[in-house]
C-alpha positions in Angstrom: -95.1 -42.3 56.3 -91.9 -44.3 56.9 -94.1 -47.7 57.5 -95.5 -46.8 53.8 -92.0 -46.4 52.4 -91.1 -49.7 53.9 -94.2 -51.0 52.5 -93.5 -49.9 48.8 -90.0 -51.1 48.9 -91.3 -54.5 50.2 -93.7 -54.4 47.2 -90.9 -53.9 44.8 -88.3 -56.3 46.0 -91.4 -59.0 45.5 -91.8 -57.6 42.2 -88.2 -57.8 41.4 -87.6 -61.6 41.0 -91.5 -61.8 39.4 -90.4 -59.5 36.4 -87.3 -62.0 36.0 -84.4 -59.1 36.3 -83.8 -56.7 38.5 -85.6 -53.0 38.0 -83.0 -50.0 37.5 -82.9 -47.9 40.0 -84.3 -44.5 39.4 -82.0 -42.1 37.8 -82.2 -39.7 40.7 -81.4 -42.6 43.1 -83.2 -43.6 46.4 -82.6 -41.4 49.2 -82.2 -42.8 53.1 -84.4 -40.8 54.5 -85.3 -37.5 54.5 -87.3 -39.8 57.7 -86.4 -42.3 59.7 -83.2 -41.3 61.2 -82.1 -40.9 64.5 -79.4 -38.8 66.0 -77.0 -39.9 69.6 -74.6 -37.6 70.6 -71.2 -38.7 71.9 -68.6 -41.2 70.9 -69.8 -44.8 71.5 -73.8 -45.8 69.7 -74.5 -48.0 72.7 -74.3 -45.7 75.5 -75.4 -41.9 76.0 -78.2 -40.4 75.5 -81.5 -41.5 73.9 -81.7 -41.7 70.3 -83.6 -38.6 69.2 -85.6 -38.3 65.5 -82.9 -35.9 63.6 -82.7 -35.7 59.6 -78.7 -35.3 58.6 -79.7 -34.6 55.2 -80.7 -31.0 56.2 -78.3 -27.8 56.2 -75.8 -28.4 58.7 -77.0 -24.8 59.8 -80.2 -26.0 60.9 -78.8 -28.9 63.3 -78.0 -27.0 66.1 -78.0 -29.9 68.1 -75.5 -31.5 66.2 -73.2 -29.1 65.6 -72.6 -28.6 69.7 -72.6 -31.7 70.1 -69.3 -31.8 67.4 -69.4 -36.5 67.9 -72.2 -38.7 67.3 -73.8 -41.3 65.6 -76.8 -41.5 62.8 -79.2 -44.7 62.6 -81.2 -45.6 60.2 -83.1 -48.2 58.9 -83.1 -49.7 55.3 -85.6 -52.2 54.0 -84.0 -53.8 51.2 -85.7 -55.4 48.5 -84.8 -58.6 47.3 -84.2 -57.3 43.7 -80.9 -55.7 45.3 -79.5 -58.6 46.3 -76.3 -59.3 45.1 -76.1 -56.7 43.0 -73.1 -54.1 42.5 -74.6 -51.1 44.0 -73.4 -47.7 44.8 -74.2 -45.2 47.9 -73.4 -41.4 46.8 -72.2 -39.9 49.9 -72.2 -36.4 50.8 -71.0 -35.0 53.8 -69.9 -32.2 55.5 -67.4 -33.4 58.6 -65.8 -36.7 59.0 -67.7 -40.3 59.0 -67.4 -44.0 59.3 -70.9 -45.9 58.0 -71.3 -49.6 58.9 -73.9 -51.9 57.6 -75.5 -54.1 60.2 -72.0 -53.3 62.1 -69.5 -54.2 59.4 -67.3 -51.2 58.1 -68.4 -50.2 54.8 -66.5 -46.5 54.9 -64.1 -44.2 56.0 -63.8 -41.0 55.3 -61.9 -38.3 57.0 -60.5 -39.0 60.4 -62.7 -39.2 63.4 -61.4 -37.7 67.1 -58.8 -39.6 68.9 -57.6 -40.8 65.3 -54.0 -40.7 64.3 -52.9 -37.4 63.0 -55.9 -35.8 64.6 -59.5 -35.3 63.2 -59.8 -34.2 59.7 -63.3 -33.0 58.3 -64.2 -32.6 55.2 -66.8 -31.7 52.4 -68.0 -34.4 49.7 -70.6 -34.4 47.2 -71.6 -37.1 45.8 -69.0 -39.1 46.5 -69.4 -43.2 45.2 -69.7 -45.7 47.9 -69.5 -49.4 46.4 -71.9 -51.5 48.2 -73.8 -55.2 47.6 -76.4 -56.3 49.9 -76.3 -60.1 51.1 -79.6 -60.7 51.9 -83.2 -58.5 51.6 -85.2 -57.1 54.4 -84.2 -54.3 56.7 -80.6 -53.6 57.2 -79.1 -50.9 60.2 -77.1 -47.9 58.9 -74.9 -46.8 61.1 -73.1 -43.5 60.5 -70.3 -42.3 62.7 -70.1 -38.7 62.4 -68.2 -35.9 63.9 -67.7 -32.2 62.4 -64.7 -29.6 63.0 -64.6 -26.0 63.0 -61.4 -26.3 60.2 -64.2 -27.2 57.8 -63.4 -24.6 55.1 -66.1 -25.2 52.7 -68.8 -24.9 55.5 -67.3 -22.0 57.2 -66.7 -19.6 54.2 -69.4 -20.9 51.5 -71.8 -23.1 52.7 -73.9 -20.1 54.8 -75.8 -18.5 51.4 -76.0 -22.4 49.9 -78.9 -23.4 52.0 -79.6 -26.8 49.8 -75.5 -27.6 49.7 -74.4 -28.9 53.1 -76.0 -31.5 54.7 -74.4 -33.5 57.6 -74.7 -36.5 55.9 -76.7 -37.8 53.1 -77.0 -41.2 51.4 -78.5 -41.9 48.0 -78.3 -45.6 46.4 -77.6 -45.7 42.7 -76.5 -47.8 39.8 -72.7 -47.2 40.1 -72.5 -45.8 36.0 -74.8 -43.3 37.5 -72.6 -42.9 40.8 -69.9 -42.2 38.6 -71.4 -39.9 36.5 -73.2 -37.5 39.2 -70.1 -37.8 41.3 -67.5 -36.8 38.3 -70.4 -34.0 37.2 -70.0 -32.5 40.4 -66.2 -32.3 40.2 -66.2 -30.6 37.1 -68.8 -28.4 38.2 -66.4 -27.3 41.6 -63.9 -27.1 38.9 -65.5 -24.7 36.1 -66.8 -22.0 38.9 -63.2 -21.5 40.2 -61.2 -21.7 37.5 -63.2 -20.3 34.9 -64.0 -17.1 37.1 -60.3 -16.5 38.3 -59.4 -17.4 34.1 -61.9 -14.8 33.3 -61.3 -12.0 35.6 -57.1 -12.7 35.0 -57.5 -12.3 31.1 -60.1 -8.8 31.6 -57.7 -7.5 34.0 -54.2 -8.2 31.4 -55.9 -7.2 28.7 -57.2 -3.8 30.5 -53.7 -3.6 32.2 -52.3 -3.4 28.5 -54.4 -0.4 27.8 -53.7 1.6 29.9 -49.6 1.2 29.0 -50.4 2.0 25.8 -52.7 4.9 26.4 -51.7 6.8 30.0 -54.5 9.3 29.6 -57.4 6.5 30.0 -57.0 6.2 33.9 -60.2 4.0 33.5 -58.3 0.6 32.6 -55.5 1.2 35.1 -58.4 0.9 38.1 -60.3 -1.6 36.2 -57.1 -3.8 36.6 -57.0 -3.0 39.6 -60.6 -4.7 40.7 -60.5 -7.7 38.0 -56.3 -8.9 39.4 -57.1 -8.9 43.0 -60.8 -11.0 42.2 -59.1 -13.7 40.2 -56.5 -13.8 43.1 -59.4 -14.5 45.2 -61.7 -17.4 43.3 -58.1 -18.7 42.5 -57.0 -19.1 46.2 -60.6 -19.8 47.2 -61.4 -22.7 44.3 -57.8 -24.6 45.3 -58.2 -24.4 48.7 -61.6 -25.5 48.6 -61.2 -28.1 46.7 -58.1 -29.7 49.1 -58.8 -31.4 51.5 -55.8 -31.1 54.2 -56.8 -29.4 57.9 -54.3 -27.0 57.8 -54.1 -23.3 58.6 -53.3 -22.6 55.4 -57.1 -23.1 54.5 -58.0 -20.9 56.7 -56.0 -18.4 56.0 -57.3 -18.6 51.9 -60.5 -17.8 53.2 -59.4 -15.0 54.8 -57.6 -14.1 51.0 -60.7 -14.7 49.1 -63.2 -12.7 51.4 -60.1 -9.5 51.2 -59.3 -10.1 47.5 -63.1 -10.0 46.6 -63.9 -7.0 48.8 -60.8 -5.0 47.8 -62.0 -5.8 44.1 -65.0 -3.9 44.4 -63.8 -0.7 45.9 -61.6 -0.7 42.7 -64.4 -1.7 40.6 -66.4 1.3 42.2 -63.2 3.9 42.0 -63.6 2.4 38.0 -67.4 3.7 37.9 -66.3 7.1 39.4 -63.4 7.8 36.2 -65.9 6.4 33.6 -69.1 8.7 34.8 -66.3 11.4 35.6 -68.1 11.8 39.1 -66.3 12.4 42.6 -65.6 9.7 45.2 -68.6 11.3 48.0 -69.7 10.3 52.0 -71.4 7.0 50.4 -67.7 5.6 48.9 -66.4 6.6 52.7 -69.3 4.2 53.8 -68.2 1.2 51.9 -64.3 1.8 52.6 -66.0 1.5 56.0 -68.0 -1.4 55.7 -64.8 -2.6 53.9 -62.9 -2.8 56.8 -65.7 -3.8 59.2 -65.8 -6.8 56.6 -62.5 -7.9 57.5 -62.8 -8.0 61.1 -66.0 -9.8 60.7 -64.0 -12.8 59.1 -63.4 -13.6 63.1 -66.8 -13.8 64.1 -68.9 -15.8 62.4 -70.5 -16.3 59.7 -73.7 -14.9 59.8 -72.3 -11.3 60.6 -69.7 -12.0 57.7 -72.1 -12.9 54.8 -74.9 -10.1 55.9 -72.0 -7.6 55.8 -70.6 -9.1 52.5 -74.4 -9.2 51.0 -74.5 -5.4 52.3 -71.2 -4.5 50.9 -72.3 -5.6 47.6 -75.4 -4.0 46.9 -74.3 -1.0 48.1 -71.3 -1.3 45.8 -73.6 -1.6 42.9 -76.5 0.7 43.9 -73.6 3.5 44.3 -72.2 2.5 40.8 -75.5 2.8 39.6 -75.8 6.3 40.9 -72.6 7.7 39.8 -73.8 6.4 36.3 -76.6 7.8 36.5 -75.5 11.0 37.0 -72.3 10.7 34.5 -75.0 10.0 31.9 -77.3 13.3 32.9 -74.4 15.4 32.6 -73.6 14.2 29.3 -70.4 12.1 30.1 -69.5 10.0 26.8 -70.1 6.2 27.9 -71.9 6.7 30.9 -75.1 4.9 29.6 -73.2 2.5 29.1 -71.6 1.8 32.4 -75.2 2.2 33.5 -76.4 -1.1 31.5 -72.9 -2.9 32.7 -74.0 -2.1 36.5 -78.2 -3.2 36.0 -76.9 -6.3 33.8 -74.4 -7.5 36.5 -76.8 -7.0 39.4 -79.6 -8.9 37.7 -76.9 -11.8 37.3 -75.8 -11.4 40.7 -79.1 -11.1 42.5 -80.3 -14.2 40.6 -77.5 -16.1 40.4 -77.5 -16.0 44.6 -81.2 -16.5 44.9 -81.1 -19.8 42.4 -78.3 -21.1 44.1 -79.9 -20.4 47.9 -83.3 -21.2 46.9 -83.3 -23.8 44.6 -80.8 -27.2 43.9 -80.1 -25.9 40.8 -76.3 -25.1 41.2 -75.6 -25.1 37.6 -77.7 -22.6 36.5 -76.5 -20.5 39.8 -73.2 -20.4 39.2 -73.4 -19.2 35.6 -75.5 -16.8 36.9 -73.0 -15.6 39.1 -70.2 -15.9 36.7 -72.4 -13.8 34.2 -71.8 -11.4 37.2 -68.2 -11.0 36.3 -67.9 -11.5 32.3 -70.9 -8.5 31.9 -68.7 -5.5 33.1 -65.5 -6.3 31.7 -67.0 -6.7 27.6 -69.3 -3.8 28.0 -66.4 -1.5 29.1 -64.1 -3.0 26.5 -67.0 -2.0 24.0 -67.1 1.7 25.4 -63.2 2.1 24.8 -63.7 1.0 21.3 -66.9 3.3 20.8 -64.3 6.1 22.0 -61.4 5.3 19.6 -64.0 5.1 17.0 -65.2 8.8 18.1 -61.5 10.0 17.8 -61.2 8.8 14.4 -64.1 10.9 13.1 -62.8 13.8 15.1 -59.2 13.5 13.4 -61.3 13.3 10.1 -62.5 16.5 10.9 -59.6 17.8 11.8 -58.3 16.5 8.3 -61.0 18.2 6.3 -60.2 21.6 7.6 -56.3 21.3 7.4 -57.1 20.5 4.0 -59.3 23.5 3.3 -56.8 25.7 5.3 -54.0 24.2 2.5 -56.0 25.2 -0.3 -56.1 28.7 0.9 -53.0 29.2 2.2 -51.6 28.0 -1.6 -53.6 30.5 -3.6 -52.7 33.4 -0.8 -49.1 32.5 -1.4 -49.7 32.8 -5.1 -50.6 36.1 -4.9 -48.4 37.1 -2.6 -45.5 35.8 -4.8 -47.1 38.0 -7.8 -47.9 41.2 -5.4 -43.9 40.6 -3.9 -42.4 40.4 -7.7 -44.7 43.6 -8.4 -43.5 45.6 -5.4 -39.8 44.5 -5.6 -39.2 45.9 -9.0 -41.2 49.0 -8.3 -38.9 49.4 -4.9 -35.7 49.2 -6.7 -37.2 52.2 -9.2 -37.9 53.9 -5.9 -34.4 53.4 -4.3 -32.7 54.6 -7.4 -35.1 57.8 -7.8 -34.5 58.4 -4.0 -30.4 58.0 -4.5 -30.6 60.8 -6.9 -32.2 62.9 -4.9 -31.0 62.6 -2.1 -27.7 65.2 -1.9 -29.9 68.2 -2.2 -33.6 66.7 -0.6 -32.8 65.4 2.7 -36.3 66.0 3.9 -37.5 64.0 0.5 -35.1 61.6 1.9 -36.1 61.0 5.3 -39.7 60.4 4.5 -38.0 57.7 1.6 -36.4 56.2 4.5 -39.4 55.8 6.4 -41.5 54.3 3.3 -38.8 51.9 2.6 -38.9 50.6 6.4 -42.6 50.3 6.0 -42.1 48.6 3.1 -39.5 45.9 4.3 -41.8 45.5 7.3 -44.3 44.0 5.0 -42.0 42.0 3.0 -40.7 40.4 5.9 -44.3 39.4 7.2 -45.1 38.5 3.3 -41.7 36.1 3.7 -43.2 34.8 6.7 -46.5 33.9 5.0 -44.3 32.2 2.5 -42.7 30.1 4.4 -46.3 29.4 6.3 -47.3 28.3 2.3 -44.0 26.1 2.2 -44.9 24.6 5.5 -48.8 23.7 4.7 -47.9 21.9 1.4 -45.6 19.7 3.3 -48.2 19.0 6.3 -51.3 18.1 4.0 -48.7 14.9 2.6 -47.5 14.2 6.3 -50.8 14.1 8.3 -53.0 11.8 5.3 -50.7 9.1 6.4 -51.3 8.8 9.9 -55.2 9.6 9.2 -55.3 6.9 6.8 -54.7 4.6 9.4 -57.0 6.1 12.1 -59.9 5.2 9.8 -58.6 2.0 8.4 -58.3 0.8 12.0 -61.3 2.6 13.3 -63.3 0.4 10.8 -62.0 -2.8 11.5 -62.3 -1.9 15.5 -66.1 -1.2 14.5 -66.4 -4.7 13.1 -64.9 -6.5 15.5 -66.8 -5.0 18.2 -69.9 -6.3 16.2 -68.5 -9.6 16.2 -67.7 -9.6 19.9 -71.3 -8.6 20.5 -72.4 -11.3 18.3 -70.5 -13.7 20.5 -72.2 -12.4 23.8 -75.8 -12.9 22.0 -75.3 -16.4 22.5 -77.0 -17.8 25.7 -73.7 -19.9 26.4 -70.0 -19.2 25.6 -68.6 -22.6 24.4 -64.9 -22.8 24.5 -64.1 -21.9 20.7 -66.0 -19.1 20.9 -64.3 -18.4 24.3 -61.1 -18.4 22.4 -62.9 -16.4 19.1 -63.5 -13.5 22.1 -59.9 -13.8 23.4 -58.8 -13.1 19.8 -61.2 -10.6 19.0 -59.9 -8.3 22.1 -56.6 -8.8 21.5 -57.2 -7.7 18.0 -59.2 -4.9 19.2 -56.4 -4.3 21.9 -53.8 -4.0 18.8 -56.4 -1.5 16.8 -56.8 0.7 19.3 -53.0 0.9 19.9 -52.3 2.2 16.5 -55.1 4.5 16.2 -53.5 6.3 19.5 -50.2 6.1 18.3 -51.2 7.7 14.6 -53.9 10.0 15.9 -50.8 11.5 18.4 -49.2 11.9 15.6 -51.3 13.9 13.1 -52.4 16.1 16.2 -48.5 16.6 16.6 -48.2 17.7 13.1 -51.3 19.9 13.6 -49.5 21.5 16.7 -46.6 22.2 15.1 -48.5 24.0 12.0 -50.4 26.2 14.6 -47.2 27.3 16.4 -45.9 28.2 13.1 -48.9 30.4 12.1 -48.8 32.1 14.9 -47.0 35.3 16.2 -44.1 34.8 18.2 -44.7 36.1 21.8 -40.4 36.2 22.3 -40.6 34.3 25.5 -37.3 31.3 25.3 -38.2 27.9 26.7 -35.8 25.0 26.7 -36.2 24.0 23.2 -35.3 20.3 21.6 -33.1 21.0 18.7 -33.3 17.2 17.3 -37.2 17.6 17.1 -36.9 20.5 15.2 -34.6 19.4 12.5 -36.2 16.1 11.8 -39.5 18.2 12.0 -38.7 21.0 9.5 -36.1 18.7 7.6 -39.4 16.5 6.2 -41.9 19.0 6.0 -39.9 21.2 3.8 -39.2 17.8 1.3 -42.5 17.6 1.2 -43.8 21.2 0.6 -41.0 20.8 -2.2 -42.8 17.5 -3.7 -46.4 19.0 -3.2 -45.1 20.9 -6.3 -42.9 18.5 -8.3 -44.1 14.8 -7.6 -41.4 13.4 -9.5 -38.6 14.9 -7.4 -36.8 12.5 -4.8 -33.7 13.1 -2.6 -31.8 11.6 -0.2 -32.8 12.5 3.7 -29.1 12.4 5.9 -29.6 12.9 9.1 -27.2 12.6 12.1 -28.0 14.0 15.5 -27.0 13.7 18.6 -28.5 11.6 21.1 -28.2 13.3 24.4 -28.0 17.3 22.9 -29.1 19.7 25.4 -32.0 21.8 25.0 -31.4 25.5 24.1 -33.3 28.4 25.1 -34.9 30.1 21.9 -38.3 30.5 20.8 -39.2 27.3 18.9 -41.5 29.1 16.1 -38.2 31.3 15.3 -36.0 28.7 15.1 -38.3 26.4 13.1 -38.6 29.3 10.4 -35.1 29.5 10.5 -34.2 25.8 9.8 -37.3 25.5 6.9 -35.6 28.5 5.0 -32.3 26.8 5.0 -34.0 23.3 4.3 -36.2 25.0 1.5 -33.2 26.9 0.1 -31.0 23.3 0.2 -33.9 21.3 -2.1 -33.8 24.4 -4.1 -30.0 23.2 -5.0 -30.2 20.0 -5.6 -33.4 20.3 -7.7 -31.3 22.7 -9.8 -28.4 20.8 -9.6 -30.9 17.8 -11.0 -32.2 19.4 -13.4 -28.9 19.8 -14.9 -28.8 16.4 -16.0 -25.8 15.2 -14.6 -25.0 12.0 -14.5 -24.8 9.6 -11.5 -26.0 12.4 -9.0 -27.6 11.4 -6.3 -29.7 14.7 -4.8 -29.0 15.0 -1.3 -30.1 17.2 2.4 -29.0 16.4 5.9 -28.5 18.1 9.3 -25.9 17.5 12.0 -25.8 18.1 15.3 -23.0 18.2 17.9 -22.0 19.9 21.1 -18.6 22.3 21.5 -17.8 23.3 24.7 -21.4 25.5 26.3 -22.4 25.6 22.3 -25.0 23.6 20.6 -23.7 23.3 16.9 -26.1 22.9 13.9 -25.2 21.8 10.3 -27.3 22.0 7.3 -25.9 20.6 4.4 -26.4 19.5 0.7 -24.4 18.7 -2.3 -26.4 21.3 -4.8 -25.0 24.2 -6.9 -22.9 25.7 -4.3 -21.9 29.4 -4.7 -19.2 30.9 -5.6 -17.4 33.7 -3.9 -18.9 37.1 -4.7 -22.7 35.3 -4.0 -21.4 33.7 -0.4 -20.3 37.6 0.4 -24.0 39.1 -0.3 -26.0 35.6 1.0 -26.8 37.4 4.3 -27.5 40.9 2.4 -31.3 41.4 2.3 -33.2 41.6 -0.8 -30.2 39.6 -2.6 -31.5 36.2 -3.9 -30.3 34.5 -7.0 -33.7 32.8 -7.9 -35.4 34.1 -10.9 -38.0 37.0 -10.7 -41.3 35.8 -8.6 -39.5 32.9 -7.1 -38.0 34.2 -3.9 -37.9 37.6 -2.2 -34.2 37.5 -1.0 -35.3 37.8 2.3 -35.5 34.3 3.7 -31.7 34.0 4.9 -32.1 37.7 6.0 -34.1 36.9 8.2 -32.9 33.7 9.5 -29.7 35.5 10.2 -31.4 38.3 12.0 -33.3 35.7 14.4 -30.4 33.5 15.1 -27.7 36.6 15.8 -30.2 39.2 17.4 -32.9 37.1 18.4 -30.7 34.5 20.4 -27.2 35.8 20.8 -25.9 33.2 18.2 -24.1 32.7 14.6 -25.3 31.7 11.2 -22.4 31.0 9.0 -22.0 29.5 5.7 -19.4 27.6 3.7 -20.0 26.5 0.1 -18.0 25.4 -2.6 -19.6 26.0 -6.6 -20.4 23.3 -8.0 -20.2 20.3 -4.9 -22.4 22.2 -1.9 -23.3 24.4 0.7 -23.0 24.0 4.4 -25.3 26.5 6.8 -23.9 26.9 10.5 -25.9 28.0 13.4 -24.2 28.4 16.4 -26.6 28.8 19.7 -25.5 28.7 23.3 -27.2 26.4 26.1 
């Protein structure tokens, strides 16, 4: 076989000066070998042992000999054809150790530093690497290759054990030098791209998912998520700098060592990801892999054999166990878990493939995108699933929004008749009460029985009051809650749309930098959506909360209660109640409350109907005082707050009406209101008074002067 190579390459260089200019090389190049070398171990080509047929161009894995040997030299020998003559030529070198070649024993190149050197030897890994070289004369010319490899080889110790086609000991290709050049600078970019675009990629998923979770605590998913895509760019970052250095130093091998612990500790928080997504506990098989974890580590001292099986084993198991915990998530109905399912399958198939291309085939290319289609798969399809859940809570506040809605409507024409039914009974109590006043010197029995009806009776007109003030509340929550609701499903649509866009994106076969940056944007504007719908979601479930604990019956039990809330609460939701009736009334909302005011012990659903009666009795004023037409008035509420010795002080005030004296002596009475007949009960401040001074041990006081305002006190101890 080698005489016919040397045969054909005779032919050519005779053909050469025939044709008048000399033939291109071959794209590809001409290869020395794979035949025709020969292999001497030791440090000097002229003495030693026998030159023995060994091929260089193989895996450095396969050339035991070699590799124990750690010095030799390589011979081969090149028939050139005449059409090379003279010509600028080019050898690609690629290497895995340190060499010096010589052409017919002249010194053609040096690369890395050979034992006994000064500074010490220094191997390293090339690809493709241009050699210039021009040929003096044709015929057969002796490569000599002085070769020696090191153990501090860090591409060949840590990578080059799954890339079977990647690391020869030395191999020699003659090309045009454009094409030299070309392959050389390919490659380059190439070593570049797989680092740097992976440790880009995984950084930017694990920001982005980093950002989630510190603006919504409750999905525990992103925090973990972070937690495997940081330490894995760490990882291919070390890993792509400090294989593409080329200083012997410790250092490299201590980035090794980073990238194989970054990348394993990665997965266990990639697999603790799969667990809060399915909603599944961590079982014996995650024990296992923290297991094989740490056997990983101590295998990075052995070799690498033992290292890459364990790795290979680590991974598989990390995704066959994902795949299972999906699985199961998705039987048991878990929201998402499909999907997490597909992420798993989809980055196995890349992974699987993108290792069998790269240690099966020369197509590293293809590999490494492969492999990198590993990484991107996981992070877009859980970033898809978020969405798909925000988009769920939108339609549920919807829901929600419908039925508060409904539960306004009703609550409206209930308080309608109660006002009528209220007006009805009042009158015919105060016929009661005066029949009952005359009888009452000679019919005590009569009289007693009275007393008992009228207690009945102001029993129900104090729940009636309460159902009032429930009607006051729901007319002011309908306006609060449309607002936050409105943007739930304004962002919930434009979430939807981007996350069709973003799939769009992922459709294509290749992700070209523009529409790398078009995805950046489209998560971050995602990112944003989501953010609001949270933040406007929490509040009109708030709102909600604060309706229910309203409606419902007080159970008496005090808890530490936040004052502040309260007030700015009940403060709007009365203005509104008051404007869900007159659209065209506006006032001015003063409020000034202390930052730090303790919380007092009360029950909050007491306190809250305390605070809308005096609220709802304060717009009353000022509408009144509006309606009056006087001119320049400027309608206005507020509530202060302060702290007096062990007393929490609270202040609502307005510049209505006022009262004058004889009305500010009967305010507290009950049954006394100044409203006309079906507009109040004269029961509200009755009962305000009753829950702040025997409910909670405090004071309600007012002060009011007619014609400028009214000022309501509470007093309540902390």
């Amino acid at each position: 076989m080698r005489c016919l190579s040397y045969f054909l390459l005779f032919i050519l260089g005779l053909a050469g000066p025939a044709l008048g200019r000399p033939t291109p090389l071959p794209a590809a190049g001409v290869l020395l070998g794979p035949g025709g070398w020969a292999f001497r171990p030791g440090p000097d080509s002229a003495a030693g042992p026998a030159w023995q047929p060994l091929d260089p161009t193989r895996n450095l894995h396969n050339l035991p000999a070699a590799r124990q040997a750690g010095q030799g030299w390589w011979r081969y020998r090149l028939l050139v054809p005449a059409g090379w003559v003279g010509r600028p030529l080019a050898l690609t070198l690629s290497q895995t150790g340190a060499t010096e070649i010589y052409l017919n024993g002249q010194l053609l190149s040096r690369r890395g530093r050979l034992p006994g050197a000064p500074g010490g030897e220094q191997t390293l890994y090339l690809n493709h690497e241009p050699v210039p070289v021009r040929f003096a004369r044709a015929g057969p010319v002796t490569v000599l290759v002085h070769w020696s490899f090191g153990v501090d080889n860090l591409y060949y110790t840590y990578s080059s054990g799954m890339l079977l086609h990647g690391t020869p000991a030395v191999r020699l290709e003659v090309h045009e030098p454009a094409e030299a050049a070309a392959r050389y600078l390919l490659d380059r970019r190439i070593d570049s791209f797989q680092f740097a675009g992976r440790a880009g990629l995984l950084f930017f998923a694990g920001f982005v998912h980093l950002l989630l979770f510190l603006w919504f605590r409750k999905e525990r998913g992103n925090l973990y998520y972070a937690g495997y895509a940081l330490p894995a760019a760490l990882g291919a970052a070390v890993a792509g700098v400090a294989w593409l250095s080329t200083d012997r130093t410790a250092v490299l091998f201590g980035a090794g060592l980073v990238d194989i612990t970054c990348t394993t500790l990665a997965a266990i928080w990639g697999l603790i990801t799969i667990y809060i997504m399915a909603n599944q506990p961590k079982g014996f098989t995650f024990r296992l892999l923290q297991g094989i974890f740490v056997v990983v580590l101590m295998l990075n001292f052995v070799g690498w054999w033992a290292q890459y099986v364990t790795i290979y084993v680590f991974a598989f198991g990390i995704y066959a166990d994902a795949v299972r915990a999906s699985l199961r998530g998705r039987r048991q109905g878990e929201l998402g878990a499909g999907a997490v399912v597909a992420a798993m399958l989809i980055g196995a198939a890349f992974f699987m493939s993108g290792t069998l291309v790269t240690a099966l085939t020369p197509h590293y290319v293809l590999g490494n995108i492969l492999l990198n289609g590993s990484y991107i798969t996981n992070p877009l399809i859980l970033s898809l699933l978020l969405g798909q859940r925000y988009a769920r809570t939108g339609k549920e506040l919807a829901v929600k929004l419908q039925e508060v809605e409904l539960l306004s409507a009703r609550t409206r024409v209930q308080e309608q008749e109660k006002q009528q039914l209220l007006a009805s009974q009042n009158d015919l109590l105060e016929q009661q009460v005066a029949e009952r006043t005359a009888e009452v010197v000679g019919q005590r029995n009569r009289a007693e029985a009275t007393l008992l009806e009228l207690r009945a009776a102001q029993q129900q007109l104090v729940q009636r009051e309460k159902m009032a003030s429930l009607g006051e509340l729901t007319a002011g929550i309908a306006h609060e809650i449309q607002n936050p609701l409105n943007f739930v499903n304004n962002f919930a649509e434009v979430g939807a749309e981007l996350c069709l866009e973003a799939q769009a994106l992922l459709a294509a076969p290749a992700l070209p930098p523009p529409a790398q940056a078009e995805l950046t944007e489209l998560v971050r504007d995602l990112t944003s959506n989501q953010a609001r719908i949270v933040q406007h979601g929490q509040r009109a479930a708030g709102i909600v909360r604060s309706m229910l604990e309203h409606s419902r019956p007080s159970s008496g039990e005090r808890q530490p209660t936040d004052l502040n809330a309260l007030c700015d609460e009940y403060l709007r939701l009365a203005y509104h109640g008051l404007r869900a009736k007159d659209n065209v009334f506006n006032a001015t909302l003063a409020l000034d409350l202390l930052a730090d005011l303790p919380p007092v012990p009360g029950v909050s659903g007491d306190l809250g109907r305390v605070l809308l009666n005096l609220f709802t009795n304060a717009f009353y004023a000022v509408q009144q005082r509006q309606l009056a037409g006087e001119a320049g008035y400027v309608p206005t509420v507020g509530v202060r707050t302060w702290v007096v010795g062990q007393q929490v002080r609270v202040c609502v005030h307005d510049n209505g009406t006022g009262m004058p004296e004889a009305v500010r002596a009967k305010v507290f009475q009950p049954f006394f209101t100044t409203k006309p007949t079906g507009e109040g009960t004269g029961l509200g401040l009755s009962l305000a008074h009753d829950i702040v001074t025997q409910g909670h041990g405090g004071t309600l006081t007012v002060e009011s002067h007619e014609g400028q305002g009214t000022d309501f006190i509470m007093t309540l101890a902390y």
